[in-house]
C-alpha positions as CSV (number, residue, x, y, z in Angstrom):
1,X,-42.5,-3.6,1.9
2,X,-39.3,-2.1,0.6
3,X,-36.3,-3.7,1.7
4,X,-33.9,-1.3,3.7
5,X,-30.6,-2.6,4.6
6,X,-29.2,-1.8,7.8
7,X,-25.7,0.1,7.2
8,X,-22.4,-2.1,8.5
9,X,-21.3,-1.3,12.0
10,X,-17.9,0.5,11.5
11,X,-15.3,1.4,14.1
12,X,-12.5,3.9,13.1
13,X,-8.6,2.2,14.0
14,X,-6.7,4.9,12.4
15,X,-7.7,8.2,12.1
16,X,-5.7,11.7,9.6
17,X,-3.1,11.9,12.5
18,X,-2.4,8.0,13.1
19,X,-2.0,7.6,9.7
20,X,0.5,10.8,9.1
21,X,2.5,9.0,12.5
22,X,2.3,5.8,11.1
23,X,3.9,7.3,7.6
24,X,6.3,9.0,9.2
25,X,8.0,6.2,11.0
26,X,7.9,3.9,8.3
27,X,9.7,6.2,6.0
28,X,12.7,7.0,8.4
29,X,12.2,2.8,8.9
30,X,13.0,2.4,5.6
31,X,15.9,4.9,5.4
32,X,17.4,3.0,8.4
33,X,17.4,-0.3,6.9
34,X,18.2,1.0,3.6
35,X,21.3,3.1,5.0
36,X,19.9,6.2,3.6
37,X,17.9,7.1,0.2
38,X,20.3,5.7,-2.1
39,X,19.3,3.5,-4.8
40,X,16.0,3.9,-3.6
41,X,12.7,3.4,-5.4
42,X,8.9,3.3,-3.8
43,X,6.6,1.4,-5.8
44,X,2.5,1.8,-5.1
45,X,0.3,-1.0,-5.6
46,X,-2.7,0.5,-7.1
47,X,-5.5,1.8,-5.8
48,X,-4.4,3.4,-2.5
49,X,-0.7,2.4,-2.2
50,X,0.3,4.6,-4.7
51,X,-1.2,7.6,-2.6
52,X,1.1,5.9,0.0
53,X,4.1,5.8,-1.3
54,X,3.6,9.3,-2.9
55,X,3.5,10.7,0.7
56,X,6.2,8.4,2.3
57,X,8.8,9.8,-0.5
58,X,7.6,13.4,0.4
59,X,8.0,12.3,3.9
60,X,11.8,11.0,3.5
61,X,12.6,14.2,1.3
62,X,11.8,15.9,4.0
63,X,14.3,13.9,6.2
64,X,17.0,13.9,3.2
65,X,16.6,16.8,1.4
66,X,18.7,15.3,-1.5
67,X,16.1,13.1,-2.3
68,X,13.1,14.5,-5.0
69,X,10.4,12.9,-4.1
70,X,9.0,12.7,-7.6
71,X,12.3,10.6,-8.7
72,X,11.8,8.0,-6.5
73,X,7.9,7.4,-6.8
74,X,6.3,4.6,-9.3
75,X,3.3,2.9,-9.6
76,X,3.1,-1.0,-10.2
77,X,-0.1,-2.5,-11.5
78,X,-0.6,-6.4,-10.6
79,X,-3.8,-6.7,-12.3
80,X,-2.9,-9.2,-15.0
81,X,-0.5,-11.2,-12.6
82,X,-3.4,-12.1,-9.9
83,X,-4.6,-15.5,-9.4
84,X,-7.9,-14.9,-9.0
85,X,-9.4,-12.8,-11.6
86,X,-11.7,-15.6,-13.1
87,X,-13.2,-14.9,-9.1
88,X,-13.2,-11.3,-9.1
89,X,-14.9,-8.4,-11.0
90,X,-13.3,-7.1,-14.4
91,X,-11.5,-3.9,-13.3
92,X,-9.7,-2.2,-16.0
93,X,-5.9,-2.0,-15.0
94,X,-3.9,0.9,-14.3
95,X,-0.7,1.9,-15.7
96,X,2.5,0.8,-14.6
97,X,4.9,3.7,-14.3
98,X,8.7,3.6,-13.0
99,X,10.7,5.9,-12.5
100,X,13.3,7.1,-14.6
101,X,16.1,5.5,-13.2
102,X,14.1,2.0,-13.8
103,X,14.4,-0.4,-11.1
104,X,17.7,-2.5,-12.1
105,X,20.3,-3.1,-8.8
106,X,17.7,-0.4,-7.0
107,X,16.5,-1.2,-3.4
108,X,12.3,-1.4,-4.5
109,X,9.8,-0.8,-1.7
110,X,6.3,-2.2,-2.6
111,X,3.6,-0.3,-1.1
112,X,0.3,-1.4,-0.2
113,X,-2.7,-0.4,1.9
114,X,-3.7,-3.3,3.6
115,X,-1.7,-6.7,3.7
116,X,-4.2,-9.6,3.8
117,X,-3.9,-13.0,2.2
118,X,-0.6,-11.9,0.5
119,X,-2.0,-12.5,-2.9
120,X,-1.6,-8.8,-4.0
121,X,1.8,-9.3,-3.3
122,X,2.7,-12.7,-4.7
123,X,1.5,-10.6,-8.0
124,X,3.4,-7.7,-7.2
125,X,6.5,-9.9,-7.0
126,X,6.2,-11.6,-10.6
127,X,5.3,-8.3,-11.9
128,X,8.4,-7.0,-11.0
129,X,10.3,-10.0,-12.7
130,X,8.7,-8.9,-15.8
131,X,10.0,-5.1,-15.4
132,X,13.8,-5.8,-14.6
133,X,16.0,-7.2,-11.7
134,X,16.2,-4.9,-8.5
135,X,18.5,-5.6,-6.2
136,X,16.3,-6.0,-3.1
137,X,12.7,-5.7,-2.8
138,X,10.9,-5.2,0.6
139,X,7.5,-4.6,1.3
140,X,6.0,-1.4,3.6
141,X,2.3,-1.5,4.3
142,X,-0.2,0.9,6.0
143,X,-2.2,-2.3,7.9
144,X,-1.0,-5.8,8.7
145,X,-4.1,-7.8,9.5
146,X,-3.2,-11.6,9.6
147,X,-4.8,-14.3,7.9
148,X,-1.8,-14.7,5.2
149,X,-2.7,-17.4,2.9
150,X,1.1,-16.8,1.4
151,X,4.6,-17.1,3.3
152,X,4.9,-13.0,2.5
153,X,5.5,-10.9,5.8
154,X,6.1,-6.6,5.7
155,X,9.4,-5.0,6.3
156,X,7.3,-2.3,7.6
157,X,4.1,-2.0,9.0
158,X,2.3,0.8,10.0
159,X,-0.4,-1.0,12.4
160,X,-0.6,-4.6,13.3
161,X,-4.8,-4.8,12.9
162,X,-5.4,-8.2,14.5
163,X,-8.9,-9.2,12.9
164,X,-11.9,-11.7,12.2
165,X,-11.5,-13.1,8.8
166,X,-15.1,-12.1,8.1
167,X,-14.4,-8.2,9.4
168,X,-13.6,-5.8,6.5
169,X,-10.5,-3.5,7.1
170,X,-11.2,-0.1,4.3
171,X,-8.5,2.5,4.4
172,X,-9.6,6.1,2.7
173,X,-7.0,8.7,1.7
174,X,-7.7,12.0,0.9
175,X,-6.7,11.5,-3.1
176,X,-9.0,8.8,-3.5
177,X,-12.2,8.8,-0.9
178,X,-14.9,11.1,0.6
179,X,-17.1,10.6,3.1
180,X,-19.8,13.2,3.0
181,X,-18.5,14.6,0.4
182,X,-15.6,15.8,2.4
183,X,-12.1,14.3,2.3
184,X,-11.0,11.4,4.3
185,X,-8.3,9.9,5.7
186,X,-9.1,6.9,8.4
187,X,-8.8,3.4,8.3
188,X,-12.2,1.5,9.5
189,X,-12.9,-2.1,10.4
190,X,-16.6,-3.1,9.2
191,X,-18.0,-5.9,10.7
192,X,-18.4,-9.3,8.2
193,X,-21.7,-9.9,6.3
């Protein structure tokens, strides 16, 4: 007897336009509370909050038109900050890339996918200390979905995802995911193990 598992149940909570929606907001969010784009530098926690904050700094070019996108945009790999990677797999790290202007006095917005236990961001944070002093750092995030181990809270959030701890939330972007061999963009809950 060949043992077939079942696929998990899945239920799609943000599909290509919720997410585009839930972009745009946050980026004229964080131009409010910033004042406009000065000083301004988007950060992406790697895997899929670089993507992110690639398209929110297209998307506030597009509302400031003095702003290149390109300028603003870095990546920031926590990978060797994390407190639990005698608990998780080895993944190699990715590079950490800022943007010209570095991040000293700037106003930094970490990126991330999905906020969780607030781990990912604790790391994020020390990372940062390592790479210079900015002179405020907020956090924007596609999906809020509870359960924060940390006292870290967003700044801006695209969707408040209230969930079981044993559900799985999974966001795929069209720059990192295919489903059918076709480009994605949705963000699916997947019911625990």
């Amino acid at each position: 007897m060949t043992d077939v598992t079942a696929p998990v149940p899945s239920r799609v909570v943000l599909n290509q336009g919720d997410i585009d929606r839930a972009l745009t907001r946050i980026a004229h969010e964080i131009l409010e509370a910033n004042k406009g784009s000065q000083d301004l530098v988007l950060l992406g926690i790697p895997r899929r909050g670089y993507p992110l904050a690639v398209r929110l700094a297209n998307k506030i070019a597009a509302a400031d038109p003095a702003v290149d996108p390109a300028a603003i945009v870095g990546q920031l790999d926590v990978t060797m900050f994390r407190d639990d990677l005698s608990r998780q797999p080895a993944r190699p790290p990715y590079p950490t890339r800022l943007p010209k202007s570095g991040i000293d006095n700037k106003v930094v917005v970490l990126i991330d996918d999905v906020l969780y236990s607030g781990r990912t961001i604790r790391a994020a944070l020390d990372a940062i200390v390592d790479l210079g002093r900015p002179r405020i750092v907020r956090l924007a995030v596609l999906v809020d979905r509870g359960h924060r181990e940390l006292p870290i809270r967003a700044d801006h959030v695209g969707k408040n995802l209230p969930t079981a701890s044993s559900e799985k939330v999974r966001v795929h972007l069209e720059e990192l995911d295919t489903v059918d061999g076709a480009p994605v963009n949705e963000v699916v809950i997947e019911a625990g193990a």
